[in-house]
C-alpha positions as CSV (number, residue, x, y, z in Angstrom):
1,X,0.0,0.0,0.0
2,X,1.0,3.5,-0.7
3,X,0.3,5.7,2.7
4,X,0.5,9.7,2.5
5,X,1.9,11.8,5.6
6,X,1.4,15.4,6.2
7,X,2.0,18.0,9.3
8,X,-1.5,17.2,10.3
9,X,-1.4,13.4,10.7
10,X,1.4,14.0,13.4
11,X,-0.3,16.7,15.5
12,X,-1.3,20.3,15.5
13,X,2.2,21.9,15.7
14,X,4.0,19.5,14.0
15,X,6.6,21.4,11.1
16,X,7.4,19.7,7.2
17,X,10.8,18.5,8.5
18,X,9.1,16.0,11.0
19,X,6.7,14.8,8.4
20,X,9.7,14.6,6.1
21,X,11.8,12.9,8.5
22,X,8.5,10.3,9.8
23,X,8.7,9.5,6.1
24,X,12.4,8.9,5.7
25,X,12.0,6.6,8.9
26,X,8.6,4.4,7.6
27,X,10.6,4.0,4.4
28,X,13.3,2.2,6.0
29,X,11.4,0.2,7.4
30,X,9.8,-0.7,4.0
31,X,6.6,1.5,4.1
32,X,5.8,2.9,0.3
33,X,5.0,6.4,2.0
34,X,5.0,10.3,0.6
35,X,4.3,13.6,1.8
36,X,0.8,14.6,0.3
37,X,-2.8,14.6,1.9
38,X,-4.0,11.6,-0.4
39,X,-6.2,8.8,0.3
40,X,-4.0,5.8,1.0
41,X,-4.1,3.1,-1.5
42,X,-3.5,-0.5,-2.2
43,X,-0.9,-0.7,-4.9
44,X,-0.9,-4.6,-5.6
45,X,-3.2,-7.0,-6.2
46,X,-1.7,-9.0,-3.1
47,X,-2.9,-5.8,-1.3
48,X,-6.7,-6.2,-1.7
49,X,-8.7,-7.5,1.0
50,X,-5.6,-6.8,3.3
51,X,-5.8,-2.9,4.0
52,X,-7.0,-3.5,7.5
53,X,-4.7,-5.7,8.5
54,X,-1.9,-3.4,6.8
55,X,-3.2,-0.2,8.0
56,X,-2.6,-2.0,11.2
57,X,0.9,-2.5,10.5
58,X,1.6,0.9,9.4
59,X,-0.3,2.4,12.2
60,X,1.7,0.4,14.9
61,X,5.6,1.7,13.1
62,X,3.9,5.0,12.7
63,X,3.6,5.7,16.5
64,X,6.9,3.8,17.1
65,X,8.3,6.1,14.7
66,X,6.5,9.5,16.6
67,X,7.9,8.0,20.1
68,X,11.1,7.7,18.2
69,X,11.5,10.9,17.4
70,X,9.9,12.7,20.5
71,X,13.1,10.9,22.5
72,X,15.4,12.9,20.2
């Protein structure tokens, strides 16, 4: 799946560089992610009938990824 990250998704005063550098950290941990207000999408036919249990997934790096980066 293809997931899309702005400002907004990691709080009200978040800046571009943290969505920038969320990205940088989802992708190395093999998230297909960009910065952009878009609908997340499946990208593969594997995908379909999975993007709960994905979304899942992604949701659990993402806020190991924020508590990441509020330690720095």
């Amino acid at each position: 799946m293809k997931f899309f990250i702005v400002e907004k998704n990691i709080g009200d005063d978040a800046t571009k560089e943290q969505a920038e550098k969320l990205i940088e950290m989802l992708k190395v941990r093999g998230w297909d992610v960009e910065y952009g207000a878009k609908r997340n999408v499946a990208t593969d036919v594997s995908e379909f009938g999975q993007e709960e249990t994905l979304q899942s997934k992604f949701a659990d790096d993402f806020m190991d990824c924020i508590a990441q980066m509020e330690e720095e």
